[in-house]
C-alpha positions in Angstrom: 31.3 -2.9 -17.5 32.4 -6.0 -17.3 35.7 -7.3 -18.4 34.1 -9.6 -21.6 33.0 -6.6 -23.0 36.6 -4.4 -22.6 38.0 -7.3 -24.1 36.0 -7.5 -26.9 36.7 -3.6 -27.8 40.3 -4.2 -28.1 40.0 -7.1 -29.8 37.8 -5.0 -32.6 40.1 -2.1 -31.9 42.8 -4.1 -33.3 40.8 -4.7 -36.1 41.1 -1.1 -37.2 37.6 0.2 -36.3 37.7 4.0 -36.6 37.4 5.7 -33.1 33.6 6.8 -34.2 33.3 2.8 -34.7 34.7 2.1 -31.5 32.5 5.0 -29.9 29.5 3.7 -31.1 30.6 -0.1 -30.3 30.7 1.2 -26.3 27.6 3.5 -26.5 25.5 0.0 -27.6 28.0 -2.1 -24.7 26.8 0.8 -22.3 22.7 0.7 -23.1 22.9 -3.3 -22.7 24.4 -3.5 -19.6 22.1 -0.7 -18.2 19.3 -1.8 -19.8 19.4 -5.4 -17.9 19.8 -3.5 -14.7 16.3 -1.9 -15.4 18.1 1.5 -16.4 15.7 2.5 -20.0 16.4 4.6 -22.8 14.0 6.9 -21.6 14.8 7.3 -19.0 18.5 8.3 -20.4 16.9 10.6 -22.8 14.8 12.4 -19.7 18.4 12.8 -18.0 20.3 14.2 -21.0 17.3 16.7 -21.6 17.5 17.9 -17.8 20.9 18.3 -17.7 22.9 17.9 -20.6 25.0 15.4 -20.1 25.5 12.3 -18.4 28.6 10.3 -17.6 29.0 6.5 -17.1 31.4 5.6 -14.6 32.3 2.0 -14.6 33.3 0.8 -10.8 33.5 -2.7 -10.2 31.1 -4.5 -11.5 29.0 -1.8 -11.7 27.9 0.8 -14.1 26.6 4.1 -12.3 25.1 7.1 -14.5 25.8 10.2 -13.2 25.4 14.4 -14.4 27.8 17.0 -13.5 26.8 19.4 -10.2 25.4 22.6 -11.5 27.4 25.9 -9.5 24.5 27.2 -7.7 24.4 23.1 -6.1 28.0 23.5 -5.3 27.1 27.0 -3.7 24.7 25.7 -1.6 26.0 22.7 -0.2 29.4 24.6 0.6 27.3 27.0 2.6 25.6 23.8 4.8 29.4 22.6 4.8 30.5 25.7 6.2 27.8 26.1 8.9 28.4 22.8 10.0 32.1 23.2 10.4 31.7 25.8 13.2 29.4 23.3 15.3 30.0 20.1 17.4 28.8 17.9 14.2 32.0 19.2 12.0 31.4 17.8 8.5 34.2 15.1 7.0 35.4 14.2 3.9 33.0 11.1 3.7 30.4 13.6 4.6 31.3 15.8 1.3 31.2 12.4 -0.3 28.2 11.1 0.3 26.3 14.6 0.0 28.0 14.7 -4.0 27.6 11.2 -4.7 24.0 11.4 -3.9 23.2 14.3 -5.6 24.5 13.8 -8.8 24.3 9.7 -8.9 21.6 9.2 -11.6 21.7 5.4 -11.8 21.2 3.5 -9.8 19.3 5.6 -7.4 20.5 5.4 -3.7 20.0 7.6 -0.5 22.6 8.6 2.0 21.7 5.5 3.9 22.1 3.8 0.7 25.8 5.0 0.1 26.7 4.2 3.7 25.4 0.7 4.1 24.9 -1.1 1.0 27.8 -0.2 -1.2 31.3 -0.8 -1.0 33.6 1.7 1.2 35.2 3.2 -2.0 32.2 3.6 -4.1 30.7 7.1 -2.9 34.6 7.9 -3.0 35.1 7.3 -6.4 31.5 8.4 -7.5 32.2 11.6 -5.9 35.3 12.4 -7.4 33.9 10.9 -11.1 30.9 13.4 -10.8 33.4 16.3 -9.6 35.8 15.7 -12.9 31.8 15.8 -14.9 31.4 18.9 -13.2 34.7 20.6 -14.7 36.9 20.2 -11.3 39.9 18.7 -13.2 42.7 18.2 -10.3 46.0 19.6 -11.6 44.5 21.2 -15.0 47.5 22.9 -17.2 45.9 25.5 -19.1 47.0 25.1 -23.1 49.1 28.4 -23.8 49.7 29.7 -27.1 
């Protein structure tokens, strides 16, 4: 998102929009900015319906849509991570990355190959770790105890 349009929501949040205002307001900042990177409604709407929710993770000067991993994904690819480990092609962190980011990455789409030579270093980083908070692993989560 870029930084126009964060500027503009404070500047309406200091007008005393209501937070369903202001919600709305970055929804409709959200579908413009994906719309001119050829991202549709539909196509949105398709996504939601698979999966039941999407996220939007701003990074740079980018804005990536991406769905939580499902447990039985998680499942799997830990069982590929764990056969790996005991041969000579141990996997690595940027392995784990990659595998997540590409998995769950909804918009725009990109391969492996994708993530490791046309983005920036920290992007499959950060897109991992945004999908993995979507997906309910919350580092350091306190439980709320009554």
């Amino acid at each position: 998102m870029s930084d126009t349009a964060v500027e503009n929501m404070v500047a309406k949040e200091d007008e005393k929009m209501t937070p369903e205002r202001m919600k709305e307001e970055l929804k409709l900042e959200v579908m413009k900015q994906l719309a001119k990177e050829g991202c549709t409604k539909e196509m949105l709407d398709e996504w939601k319906a698979q999966w039941g929710s999407l996220g939007f993770l701003p990074i740079g000067e980018r804005l990536y849509v991406i769905r939580p991993l499902m447990r039985k994904e998680w499942k799997e690819m830990n069982k590929v991570w764990q056969a790996r480990s005991q041969g000579e092609n141990p996997v690595t962190q940027f392995d784990t990355e990659e595998e997540i980011a590409t998995r769950a990455l909804l918009w725009p789409q990109l391969t492996i190959i994708d993530m490791k030579t046309k983005l920036p270093a920290g992007v499959p980083s950060s897109l991992a770790e945004g999908i993995s908070q979507h997906a309910g692993f919350v580092p350091n989560a306190t439980p709320i105890v009554f």
